[in-house]
C-alpha positions as CSV (number, residue, x, y, z in Angstrom):
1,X,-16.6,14.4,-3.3
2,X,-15.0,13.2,-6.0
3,X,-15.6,16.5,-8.1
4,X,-13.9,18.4,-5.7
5,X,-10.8,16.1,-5.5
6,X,-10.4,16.8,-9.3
7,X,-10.6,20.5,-8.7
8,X,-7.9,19.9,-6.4
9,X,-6.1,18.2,-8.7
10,X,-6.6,20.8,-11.2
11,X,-5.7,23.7,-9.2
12,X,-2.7,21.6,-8.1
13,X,-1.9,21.6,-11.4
14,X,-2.5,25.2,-12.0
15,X,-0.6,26.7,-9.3
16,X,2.7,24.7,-10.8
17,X,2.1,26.2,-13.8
18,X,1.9,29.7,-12.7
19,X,5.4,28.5,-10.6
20,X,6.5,27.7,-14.1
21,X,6.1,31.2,-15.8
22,X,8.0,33.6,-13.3
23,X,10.8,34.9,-14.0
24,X,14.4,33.0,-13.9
25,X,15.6,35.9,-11.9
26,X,13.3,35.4,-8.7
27,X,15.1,34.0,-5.7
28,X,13.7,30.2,-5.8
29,X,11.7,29.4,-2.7
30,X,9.7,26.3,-2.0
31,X,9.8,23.4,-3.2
32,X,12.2,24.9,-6.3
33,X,14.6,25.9,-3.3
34,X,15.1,22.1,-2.2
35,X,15.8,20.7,-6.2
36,X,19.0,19.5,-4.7
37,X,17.4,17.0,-1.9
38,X,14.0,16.2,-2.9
39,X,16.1,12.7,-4.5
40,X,18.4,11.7,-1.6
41,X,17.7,8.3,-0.7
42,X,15.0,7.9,2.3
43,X,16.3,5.8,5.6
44,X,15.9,2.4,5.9
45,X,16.2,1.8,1.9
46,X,15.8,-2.3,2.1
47,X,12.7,-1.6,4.5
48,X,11.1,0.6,2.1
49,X,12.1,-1.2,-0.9
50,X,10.4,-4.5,1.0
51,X,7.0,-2.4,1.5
52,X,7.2,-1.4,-1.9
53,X,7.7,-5.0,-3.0
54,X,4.6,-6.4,-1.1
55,X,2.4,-3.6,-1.7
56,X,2.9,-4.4,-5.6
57,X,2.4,-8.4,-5.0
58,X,-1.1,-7.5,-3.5
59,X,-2.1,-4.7,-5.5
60,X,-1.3,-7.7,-8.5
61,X,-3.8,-10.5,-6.3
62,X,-6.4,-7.7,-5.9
63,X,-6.0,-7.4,-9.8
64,X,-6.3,-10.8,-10.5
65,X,-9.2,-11.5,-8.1
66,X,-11.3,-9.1,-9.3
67,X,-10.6,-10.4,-12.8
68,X,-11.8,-14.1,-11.7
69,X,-14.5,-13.1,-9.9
70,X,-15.6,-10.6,-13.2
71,X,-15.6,-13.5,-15.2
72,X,-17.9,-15.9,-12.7
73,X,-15.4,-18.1,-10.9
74,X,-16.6,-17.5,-7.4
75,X,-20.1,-18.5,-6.3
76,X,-22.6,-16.9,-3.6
77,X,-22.1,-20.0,-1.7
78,X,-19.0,-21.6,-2.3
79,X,-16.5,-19.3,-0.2
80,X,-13.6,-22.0,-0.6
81,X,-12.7,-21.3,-3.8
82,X,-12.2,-17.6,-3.0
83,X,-9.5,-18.5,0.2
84,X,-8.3,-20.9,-2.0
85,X,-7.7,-18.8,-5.1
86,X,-6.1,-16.4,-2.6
87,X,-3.7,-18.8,-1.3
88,X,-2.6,-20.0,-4.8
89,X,-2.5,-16.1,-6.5
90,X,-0.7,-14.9,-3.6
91,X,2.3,-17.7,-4.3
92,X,2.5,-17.5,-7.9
93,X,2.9,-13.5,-7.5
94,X,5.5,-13.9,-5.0
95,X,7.9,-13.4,-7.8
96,X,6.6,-9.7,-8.5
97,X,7.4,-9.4,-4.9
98,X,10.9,-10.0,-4.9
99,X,11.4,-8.5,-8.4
100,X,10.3,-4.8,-7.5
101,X,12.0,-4.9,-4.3
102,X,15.2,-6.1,-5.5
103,X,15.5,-3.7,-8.3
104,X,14.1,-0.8,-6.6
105,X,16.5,-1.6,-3.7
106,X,19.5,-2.1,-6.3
107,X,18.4,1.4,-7.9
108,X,18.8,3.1,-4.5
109,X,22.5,1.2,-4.6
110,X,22.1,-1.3,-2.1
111,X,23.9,-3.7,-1.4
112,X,22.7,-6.4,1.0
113,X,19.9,-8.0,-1.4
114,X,19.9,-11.3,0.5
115,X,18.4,-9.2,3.4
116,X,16.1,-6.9,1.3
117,X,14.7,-10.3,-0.2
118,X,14.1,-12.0,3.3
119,X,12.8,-8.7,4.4
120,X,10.4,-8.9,1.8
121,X,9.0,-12.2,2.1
122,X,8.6,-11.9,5.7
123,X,7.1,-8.5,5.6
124,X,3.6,-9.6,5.3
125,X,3.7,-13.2,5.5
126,X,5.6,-12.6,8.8
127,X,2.4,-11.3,10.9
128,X,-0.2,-13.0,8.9
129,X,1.4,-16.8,9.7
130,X,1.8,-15.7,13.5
131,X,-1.7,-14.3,13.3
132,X,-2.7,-18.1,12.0
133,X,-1.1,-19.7,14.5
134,X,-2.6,-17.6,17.5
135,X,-6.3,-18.0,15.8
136,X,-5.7,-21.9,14.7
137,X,-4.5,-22.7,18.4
138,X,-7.4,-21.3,20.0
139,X,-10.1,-22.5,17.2
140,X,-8.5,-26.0,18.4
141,X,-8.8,-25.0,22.3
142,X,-12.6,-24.6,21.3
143,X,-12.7,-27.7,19.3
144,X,-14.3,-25.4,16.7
145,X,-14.4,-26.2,12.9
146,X,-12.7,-23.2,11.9
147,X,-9.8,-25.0,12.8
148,X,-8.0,-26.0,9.8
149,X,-7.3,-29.1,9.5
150,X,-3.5,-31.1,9.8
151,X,-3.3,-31.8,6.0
152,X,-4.6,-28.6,4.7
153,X,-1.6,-26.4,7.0
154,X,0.8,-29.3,5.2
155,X,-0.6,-28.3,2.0
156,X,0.0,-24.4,2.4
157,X,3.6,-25.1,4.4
158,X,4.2,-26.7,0.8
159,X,3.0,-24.2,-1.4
160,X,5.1,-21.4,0.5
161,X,8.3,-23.9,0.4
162,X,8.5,-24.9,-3.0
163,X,6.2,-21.8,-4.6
164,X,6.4,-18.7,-3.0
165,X,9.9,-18.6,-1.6
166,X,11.1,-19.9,-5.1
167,X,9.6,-17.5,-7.3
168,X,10.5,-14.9,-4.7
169,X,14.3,-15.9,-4.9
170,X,14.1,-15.6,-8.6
171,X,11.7,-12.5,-9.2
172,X,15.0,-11.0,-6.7
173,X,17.6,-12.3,-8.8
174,X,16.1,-10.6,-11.9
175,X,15.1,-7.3,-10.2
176,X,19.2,-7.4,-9.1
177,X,20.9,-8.2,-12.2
178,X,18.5,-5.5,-13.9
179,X,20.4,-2.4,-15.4
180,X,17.5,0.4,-14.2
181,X,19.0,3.1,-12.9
182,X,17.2,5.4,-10.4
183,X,15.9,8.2,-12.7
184,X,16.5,11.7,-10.9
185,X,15.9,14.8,-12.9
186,X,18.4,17.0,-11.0
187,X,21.5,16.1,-9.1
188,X,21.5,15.5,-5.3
189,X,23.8,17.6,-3.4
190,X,26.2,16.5,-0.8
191,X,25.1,17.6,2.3
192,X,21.3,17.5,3.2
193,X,19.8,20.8,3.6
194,X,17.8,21.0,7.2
195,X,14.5,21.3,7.2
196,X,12.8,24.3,8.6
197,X,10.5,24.2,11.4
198,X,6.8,22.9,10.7
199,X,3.4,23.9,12.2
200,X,1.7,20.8,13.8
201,X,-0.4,20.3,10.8
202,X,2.3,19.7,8.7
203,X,3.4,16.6,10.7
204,X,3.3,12.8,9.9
205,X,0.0,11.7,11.7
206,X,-2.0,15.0,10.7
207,X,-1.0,14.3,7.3
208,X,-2.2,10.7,7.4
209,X,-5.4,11.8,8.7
210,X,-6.0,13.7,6.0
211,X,-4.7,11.3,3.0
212,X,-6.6,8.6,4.7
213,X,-9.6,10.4,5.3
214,X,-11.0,10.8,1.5
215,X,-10.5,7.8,-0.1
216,X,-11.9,5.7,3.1
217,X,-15.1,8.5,2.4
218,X,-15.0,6.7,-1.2
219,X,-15.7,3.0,-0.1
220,X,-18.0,3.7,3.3
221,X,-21.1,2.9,2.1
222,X,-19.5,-0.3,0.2
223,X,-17.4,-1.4,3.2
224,X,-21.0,-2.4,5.1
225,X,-22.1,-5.0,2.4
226,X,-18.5,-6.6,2.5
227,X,-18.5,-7.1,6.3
228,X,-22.4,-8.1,6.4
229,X,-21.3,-11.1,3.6
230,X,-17.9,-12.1,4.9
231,X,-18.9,-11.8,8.6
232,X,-22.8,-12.3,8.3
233,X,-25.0,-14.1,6.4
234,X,-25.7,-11.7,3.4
235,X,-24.6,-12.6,-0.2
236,X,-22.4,-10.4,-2.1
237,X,-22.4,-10.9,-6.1
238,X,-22.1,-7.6,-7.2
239,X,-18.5,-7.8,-8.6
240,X,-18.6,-4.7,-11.0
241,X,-19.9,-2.5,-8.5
242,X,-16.6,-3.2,-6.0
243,X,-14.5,-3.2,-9.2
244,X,-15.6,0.3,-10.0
245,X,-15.3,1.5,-6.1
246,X,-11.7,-0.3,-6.0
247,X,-10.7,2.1,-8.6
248,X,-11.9,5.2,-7.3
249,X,-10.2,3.9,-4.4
250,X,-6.8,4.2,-6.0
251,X,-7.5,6.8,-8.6
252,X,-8.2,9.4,-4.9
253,X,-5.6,7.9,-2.9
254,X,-3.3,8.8,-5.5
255,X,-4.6,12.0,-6.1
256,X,-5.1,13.2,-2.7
257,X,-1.3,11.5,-1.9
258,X,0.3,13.9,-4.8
259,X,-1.5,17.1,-3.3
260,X,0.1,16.8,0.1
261,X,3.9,15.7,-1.3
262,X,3.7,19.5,-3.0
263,X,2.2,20.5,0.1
264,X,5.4,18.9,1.7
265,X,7.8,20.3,-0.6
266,X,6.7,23.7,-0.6
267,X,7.3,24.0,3.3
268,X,10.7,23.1,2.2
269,X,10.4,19.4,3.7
270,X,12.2,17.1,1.5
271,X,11.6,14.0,3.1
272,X,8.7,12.9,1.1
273,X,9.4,9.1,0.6
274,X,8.1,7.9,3.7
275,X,5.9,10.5,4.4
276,X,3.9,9.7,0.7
277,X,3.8,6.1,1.3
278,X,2.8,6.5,5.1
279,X,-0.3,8.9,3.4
280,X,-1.3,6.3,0.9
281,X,-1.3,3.8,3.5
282,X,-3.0,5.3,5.8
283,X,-7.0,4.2,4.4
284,X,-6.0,1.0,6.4
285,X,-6.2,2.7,9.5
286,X,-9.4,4.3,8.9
287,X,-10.6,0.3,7.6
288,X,-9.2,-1.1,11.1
289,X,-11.0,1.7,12.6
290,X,-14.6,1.0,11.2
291,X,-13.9,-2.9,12.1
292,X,-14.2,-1.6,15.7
293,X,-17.3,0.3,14.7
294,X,-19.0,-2.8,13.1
295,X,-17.9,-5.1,15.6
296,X,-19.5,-3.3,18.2
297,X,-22.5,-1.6,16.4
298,X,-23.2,-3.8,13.7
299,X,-22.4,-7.8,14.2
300,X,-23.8,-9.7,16.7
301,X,-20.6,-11.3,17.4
302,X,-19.3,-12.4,20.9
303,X,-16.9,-14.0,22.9
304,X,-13.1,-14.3,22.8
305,X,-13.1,-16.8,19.6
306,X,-15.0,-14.7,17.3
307,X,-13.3,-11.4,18.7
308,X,-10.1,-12.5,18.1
309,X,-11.1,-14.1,14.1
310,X,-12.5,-10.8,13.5
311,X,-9.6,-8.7,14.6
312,X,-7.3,-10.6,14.1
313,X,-7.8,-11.5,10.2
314,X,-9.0,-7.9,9.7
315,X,-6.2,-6.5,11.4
316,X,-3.8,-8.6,8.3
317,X,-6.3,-7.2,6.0
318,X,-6.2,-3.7,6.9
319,X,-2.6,-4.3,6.9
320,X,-2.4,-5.7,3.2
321,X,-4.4,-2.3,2.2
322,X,-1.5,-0.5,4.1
323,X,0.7,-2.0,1.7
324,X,-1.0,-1.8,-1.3
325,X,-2.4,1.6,-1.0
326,X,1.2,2.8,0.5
327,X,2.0,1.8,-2.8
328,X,0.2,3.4,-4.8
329,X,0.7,6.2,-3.4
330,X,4.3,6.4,-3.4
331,X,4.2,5.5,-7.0
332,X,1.8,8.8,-7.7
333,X,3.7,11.2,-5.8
334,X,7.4,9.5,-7.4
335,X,6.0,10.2,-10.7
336,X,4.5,14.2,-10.0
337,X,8.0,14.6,-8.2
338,X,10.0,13.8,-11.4
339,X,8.0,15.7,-13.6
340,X,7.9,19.2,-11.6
341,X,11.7,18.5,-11.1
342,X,12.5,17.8,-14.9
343,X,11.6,21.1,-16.3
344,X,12.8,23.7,-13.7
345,X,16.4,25.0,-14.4
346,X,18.9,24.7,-11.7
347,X,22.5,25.7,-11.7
């Protein structure tokens, strides 16, 4: 699989080349034709600066994770001082948070940054704290131990006032006052150019299906002996292994991201902003979607209490791979955009 996503790449690559070497006389068609639109803004510029802005804060805790657990913190048994190191990573990278949305946000001349910063704190930590409160409340109702206790919700209520939304308020301060400038290869004319009309396959959801298909193919076989040790009673040590599978992860969602954005812009569809970060994203629907396979084929779970844990902390999961995935594959398909658009000539 992954041979043939790096012939794709390749003859990706190829195919712009060839583009490259016709003649300057030829009428421009594709995505040459749309040089002057393929950089206006996207809608909803705080919103995507937000997603943008989470997506790199947990993108940096996977990083950092994987680099504790590499170098032996975590123990088979002693699942604490994973959720613990997730709580404590995930508030001291708050600032990277705020930081990237800010500045993206201020590069796509914004204005409202107070917004764009609340926006982005409450973005994911929004639906994972009401997610906590639904599965805490009825953990109590069954007088179960999952329930966490009074002091420990004190403790995080603390972290998140006088860490996270701190360092957030700061990392968005600096990512304002920063002088970046959006870099667009070729001017952005005045009036958008319509888009012509696209076959069915060409839409939003088709194209997610696709993007999210092949880099979910990546991590199937890895996904089971994550589950069977969060969820079941197997031990997971193998660190390296996930580390290497966690790169191929974003190596082909990048990749396969990059291949429909020129797929995109050679229908003439300029509106590639969402649409790549909507692609990249999409693996955490297909993650969501084999938690409904293992829950029903694969755990011996029951009950409303352990259906709703299981969805309902996979569900914020799946959701943080949204972000982080969205991410990265925005970031891919930004940087091939830029490059196939700084060398053409335009008038």
């Amino acid at each position: 699989m992954k041979i043939i996503q790096s012939f794709m790449w390749l003859s990706l690559l190829q195919r712009y080349a060839h583009d490259e070497e016709e003649a300057d006389d030829q009428e421009e068609t594709g995505w040459k034709y749309i040089h002057g639109d393929v950089f206006r803004y996207p809608k909803y510029k705080s919103l995507f600066a937000a997603a943008l802005g989470s997506g790199s804060q947990l993108f940096a805790l996977a990083l950092f994770i994987f680099i504790l657990a590499l170098v032996g913190v975590f123990y088979p048994y002693n699942r604490g001082a994973l959720f613990t190191a997730l709580v404590v990573i995930y508030a001291l990278t708050s600032g990277i948070a705020g930081y990237t949305a800010a500045s993206f946000y201020h590069q796509l001349e914004g204005t409202n940054w107070v917004r764009n910063l609340l926006l982005t704190g409450c973005l994911f930590c929004g639906p994972l704290f009401l997610t906590f409160c639904f599965l805490n409340t009825v953990a109590i109702a069954y007088t179960a131990t999952a329930a966490l206790p009074f002091g420990t919700i004190v403790v995080i209520v603390l972290i998140w006032t006088l860490v996270t939304s701190p360092l957030l308020v700061l990392g968005g301060i600096a990512g304002k006052n920063s002088k970046a400038e959006f870099q667009a290869p070729v001017r952005t004319t005045k009036y958008p150019r319509e888009i012509p009309p696209l076959p069915w396959f060409r839409k939003t959801v088709p194209q997610m299906a696709m993007a999210g298909f092949l880099p979910f193919s990546a991590i199937y076989i890895e996904l089971y002996y994550i589950f069977a040790s969060v969820w079941g009673h197997r031990i997971y040590t193998i660190y390296s292994i996930l580390f290497i599978v966690f790169i191929i992860l974003l190596i082909v969602t990048a990749f396969i991201t990059v291949a429909l954005t020129y797929f995109q812009l050679a229908a003439e569809d300029h509106e590639w902003w969402w649409r790549s970060f909507l692609c990249g994203g999409s693996t955490g629907v297909f993650i969501f979607g084999y938690c409904l396979y293992y829950y029903y084929e694969r755990s011996d779970m029951s009950g409303f209490m352990q259906t709703s844990f299981f969805f309902g902390y996979m569900a914020c999961i799946c959701y943080g791979f949204f972000l982080m995935l969205g991410m990265v594959g925005f970031r891919a398909a930004l940087f091939f955009v830029r490059h196939i658009y700084r060398s053409i000539k335009c008038e």
